[in-house]
C-alpha positions as CSV (number, residue, x, y, z in Angstrom):
1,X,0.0,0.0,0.0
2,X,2.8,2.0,0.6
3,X,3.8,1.8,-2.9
4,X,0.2,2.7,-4.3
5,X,0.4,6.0,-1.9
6,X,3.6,7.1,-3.4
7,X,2.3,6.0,-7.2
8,X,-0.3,8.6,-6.5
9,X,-2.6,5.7,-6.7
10,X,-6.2,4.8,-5.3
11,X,-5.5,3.4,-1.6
12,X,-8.9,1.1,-2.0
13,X,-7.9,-0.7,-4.9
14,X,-4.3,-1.0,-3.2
15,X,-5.9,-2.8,-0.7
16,X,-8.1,-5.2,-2.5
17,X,-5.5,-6.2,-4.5
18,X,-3.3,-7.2,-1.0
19,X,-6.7,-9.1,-0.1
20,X,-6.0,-11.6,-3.2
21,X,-2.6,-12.5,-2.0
22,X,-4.0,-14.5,1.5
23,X,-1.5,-16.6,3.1
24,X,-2.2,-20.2,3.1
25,X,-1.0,-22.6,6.1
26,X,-0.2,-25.9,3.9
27,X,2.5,-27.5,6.8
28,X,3.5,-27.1,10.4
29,X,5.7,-28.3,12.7
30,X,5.1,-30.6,15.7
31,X,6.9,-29.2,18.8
32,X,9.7,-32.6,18.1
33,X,10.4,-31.1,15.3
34,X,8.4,-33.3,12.2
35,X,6.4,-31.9,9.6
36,X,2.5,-32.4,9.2
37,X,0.2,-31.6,6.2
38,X,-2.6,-33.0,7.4
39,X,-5.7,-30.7,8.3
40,X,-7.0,-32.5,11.6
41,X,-3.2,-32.5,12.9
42,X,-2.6,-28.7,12.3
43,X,-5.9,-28.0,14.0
44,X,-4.6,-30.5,17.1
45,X,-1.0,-28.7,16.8
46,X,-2.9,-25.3,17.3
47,X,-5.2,-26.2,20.0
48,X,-2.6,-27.6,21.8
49,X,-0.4,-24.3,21.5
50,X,-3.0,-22.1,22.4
51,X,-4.3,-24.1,25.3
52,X,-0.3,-24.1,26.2
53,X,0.0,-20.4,26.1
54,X,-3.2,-19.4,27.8
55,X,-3.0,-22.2,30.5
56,X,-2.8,-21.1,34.1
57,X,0.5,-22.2,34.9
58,X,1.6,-18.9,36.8
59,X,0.7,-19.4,40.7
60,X,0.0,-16.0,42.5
61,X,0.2,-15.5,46.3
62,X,-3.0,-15.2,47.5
63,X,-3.4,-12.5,49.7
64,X,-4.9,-12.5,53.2
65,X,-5.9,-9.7,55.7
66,X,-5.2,-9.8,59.0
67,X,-7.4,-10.1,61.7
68,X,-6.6,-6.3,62.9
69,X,-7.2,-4.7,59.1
70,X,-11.2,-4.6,57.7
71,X,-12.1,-3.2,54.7
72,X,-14.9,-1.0,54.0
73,X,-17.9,-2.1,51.8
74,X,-18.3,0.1,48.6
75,X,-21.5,1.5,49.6
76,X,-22.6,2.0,53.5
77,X,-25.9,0.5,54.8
78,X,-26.4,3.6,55.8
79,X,-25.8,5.3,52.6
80,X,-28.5,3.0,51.3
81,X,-30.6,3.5,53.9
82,X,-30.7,7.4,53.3
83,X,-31.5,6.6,49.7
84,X,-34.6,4.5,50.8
85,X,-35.5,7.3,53.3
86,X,-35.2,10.5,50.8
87,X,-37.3,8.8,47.5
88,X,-41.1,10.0,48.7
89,X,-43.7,7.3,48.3
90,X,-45.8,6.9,45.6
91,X,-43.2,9.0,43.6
92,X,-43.1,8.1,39.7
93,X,-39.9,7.7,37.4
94,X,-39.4,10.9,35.4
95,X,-40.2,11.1,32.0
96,X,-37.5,11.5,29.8
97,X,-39.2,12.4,26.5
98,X,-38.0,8.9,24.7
99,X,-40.4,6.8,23.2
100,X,-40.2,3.4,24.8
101,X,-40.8,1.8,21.9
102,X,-37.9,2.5,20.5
């Protein structure tokens, strides 16, 4: 594409004409180093690799608090129970102006 923007030529086209030249996999390699052709074998050689590389293998510390440290809760109970206290009763939802069945 690079070439087609210093040709002066149309980017689009450029890049439709790199869509035509798709890389086919025809062979890969097991990890002992022998060649396979076959379809089902790549697809097993792949899974395997990905399942490899995405595996849980790294063990993290877990962490624990001590009996002297607490943590505070995102939202207090009696946040919450302001917010129950300050909506009046029988108090509708504001209209908004959008049609609902949009």
């Amino acid at each position: 594409m690079a070439e087609a923007a210093e040709a002066g030529k149309y980017i689009r086209k450029a890049q439709r004409g790199f869509a035509n030249y798709k890389t086919k996999m025809i062979a890969l390699r097991y990890p002992d180093g022998t060649l396979t052709a076959s379809r089902r074998a790549m697809e097993k050689i792949i899974h395997q690799y990905y399942s490899d590389l995405f595996a849980n293998h790294v063990l993290l510390p877990s962490y624990k608090l001590k009996e002297d440290e607490c943590v505070a809760p995102l939202v207090l109970p009696s946040e919450i129970r302001h917010a129950i206290s300050s909506v009046e009763k029988e108090q509708h939802p504001v209209q908004t102006g959008l049609d609902q069945n949009t």
